[in-house]
C-alpha atoms as a printed R data frame, in Angstrom:
   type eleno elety resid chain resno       x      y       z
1  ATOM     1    CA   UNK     A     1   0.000  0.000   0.000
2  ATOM     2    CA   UNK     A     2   1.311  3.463  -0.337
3  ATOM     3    CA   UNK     A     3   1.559  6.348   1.671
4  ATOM     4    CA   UNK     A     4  -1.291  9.108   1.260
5  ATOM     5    CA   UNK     A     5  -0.878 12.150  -0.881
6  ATOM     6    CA   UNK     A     6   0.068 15.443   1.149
7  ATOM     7    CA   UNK     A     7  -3.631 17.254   2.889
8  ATOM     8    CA   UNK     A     8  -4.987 19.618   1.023
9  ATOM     9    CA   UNK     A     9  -4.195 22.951   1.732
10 ATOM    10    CA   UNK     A    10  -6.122 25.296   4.378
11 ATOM    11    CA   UNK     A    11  -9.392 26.796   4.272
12 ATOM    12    CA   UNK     A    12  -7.403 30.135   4.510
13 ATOM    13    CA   UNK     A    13  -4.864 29.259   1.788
14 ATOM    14    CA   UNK     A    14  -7.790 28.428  -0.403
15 ATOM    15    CA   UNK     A    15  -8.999 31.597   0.128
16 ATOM    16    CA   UNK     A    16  -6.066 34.095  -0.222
17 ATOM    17    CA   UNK     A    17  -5.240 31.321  -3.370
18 ATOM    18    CA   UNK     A    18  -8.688 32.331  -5.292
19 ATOM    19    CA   UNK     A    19  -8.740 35.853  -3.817
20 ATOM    20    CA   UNK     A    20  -5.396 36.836  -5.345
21 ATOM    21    CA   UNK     A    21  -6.213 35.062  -8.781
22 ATOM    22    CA   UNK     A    22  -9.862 37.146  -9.065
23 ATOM    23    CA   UNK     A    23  -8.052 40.299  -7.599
24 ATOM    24    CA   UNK     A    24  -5.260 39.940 -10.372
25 ATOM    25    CA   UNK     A    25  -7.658 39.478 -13.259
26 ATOM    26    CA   UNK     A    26  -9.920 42.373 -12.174
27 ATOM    27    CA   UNK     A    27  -7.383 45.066 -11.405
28 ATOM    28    CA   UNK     A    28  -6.391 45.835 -14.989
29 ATOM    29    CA   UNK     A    29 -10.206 46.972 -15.403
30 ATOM    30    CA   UNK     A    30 -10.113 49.007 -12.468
31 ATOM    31    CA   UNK     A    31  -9.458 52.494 -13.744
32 ATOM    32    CA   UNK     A    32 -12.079 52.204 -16.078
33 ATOM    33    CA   UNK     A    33 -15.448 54.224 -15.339
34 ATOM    34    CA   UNK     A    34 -17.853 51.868 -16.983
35 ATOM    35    CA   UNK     A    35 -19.596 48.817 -16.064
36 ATOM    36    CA   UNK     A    36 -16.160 46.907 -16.073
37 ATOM    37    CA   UNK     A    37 -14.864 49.087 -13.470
38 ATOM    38    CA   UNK     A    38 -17.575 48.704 -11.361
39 ATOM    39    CA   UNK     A    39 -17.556 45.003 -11.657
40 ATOM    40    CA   UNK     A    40 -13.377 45.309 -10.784
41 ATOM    41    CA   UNK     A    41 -14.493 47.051  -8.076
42 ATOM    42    CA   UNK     A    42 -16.704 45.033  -6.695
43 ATOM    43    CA   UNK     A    43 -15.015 41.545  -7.205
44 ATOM    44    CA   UNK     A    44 -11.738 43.253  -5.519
45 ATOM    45    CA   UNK     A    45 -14.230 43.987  -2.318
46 ATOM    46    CA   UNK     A    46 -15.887 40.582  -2.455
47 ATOM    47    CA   UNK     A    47 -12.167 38.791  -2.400
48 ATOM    48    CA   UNK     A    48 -11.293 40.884   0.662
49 ATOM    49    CA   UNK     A    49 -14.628 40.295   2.342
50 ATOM    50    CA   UNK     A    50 -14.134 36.258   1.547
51 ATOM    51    CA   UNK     A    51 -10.837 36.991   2.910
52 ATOM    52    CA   UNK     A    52 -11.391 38.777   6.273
53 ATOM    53    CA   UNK     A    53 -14.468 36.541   6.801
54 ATOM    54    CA   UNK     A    54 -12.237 33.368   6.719
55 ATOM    55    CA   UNK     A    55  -9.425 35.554   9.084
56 ATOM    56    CA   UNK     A    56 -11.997 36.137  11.771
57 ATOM    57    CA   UNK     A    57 -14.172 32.939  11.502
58 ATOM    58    CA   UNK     A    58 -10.784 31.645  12.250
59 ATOM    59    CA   UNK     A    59 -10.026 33.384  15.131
60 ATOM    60    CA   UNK     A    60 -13.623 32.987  16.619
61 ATOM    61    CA   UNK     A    61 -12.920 29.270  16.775
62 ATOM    62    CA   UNK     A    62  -9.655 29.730  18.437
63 ATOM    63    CA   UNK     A    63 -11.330 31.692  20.945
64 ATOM    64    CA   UNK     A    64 -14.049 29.679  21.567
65 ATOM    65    CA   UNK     A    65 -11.240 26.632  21.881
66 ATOM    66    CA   UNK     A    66  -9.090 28.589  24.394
67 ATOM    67    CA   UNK     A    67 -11.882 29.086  26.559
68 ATOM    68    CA   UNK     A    68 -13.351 25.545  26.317
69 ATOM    69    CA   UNK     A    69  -9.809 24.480  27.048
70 ATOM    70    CA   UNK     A    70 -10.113 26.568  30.169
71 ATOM    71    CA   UNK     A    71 -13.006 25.663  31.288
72 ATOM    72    CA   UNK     A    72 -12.118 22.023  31.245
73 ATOM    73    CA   UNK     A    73  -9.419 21.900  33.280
């Protein structure tokens, strides 16, 4: 039998992975001040929003694990 294949990558890597690619194919269009600028503009917010989401669901969970842990012992 052989070993398994590496883990896939975070949740966060994911994210920041995708994020970057959408971010890099919409800034070219983002000086423009037609619908394709707008649509830059708002796929560069989504990809932080995805982003920061992911960031502080991530840090909820560590919080809510340090205090479990706490309350355990």
């Amino acid at each position: 039998m052989t070993a398994p294949l590496a883990p896939p990558p975070s949740r966060l890597g994911l994210s920041v992975i995708m994020a970057l690619t959408c971010v890099a194919a919409a800034i070219p269009f983002g000086r423009r001040e037609d619908w394709l600028g707008w649509l830059a503009f708002l796929v560069v917010a989504a990809a932080a929003a995805w982003v920061w989401g992911v960031l502080l669901w991530g840090l909820w969970r560590s919080v809510r694990a340090c205090i479990r842990d706490r309350l355990e012992q």
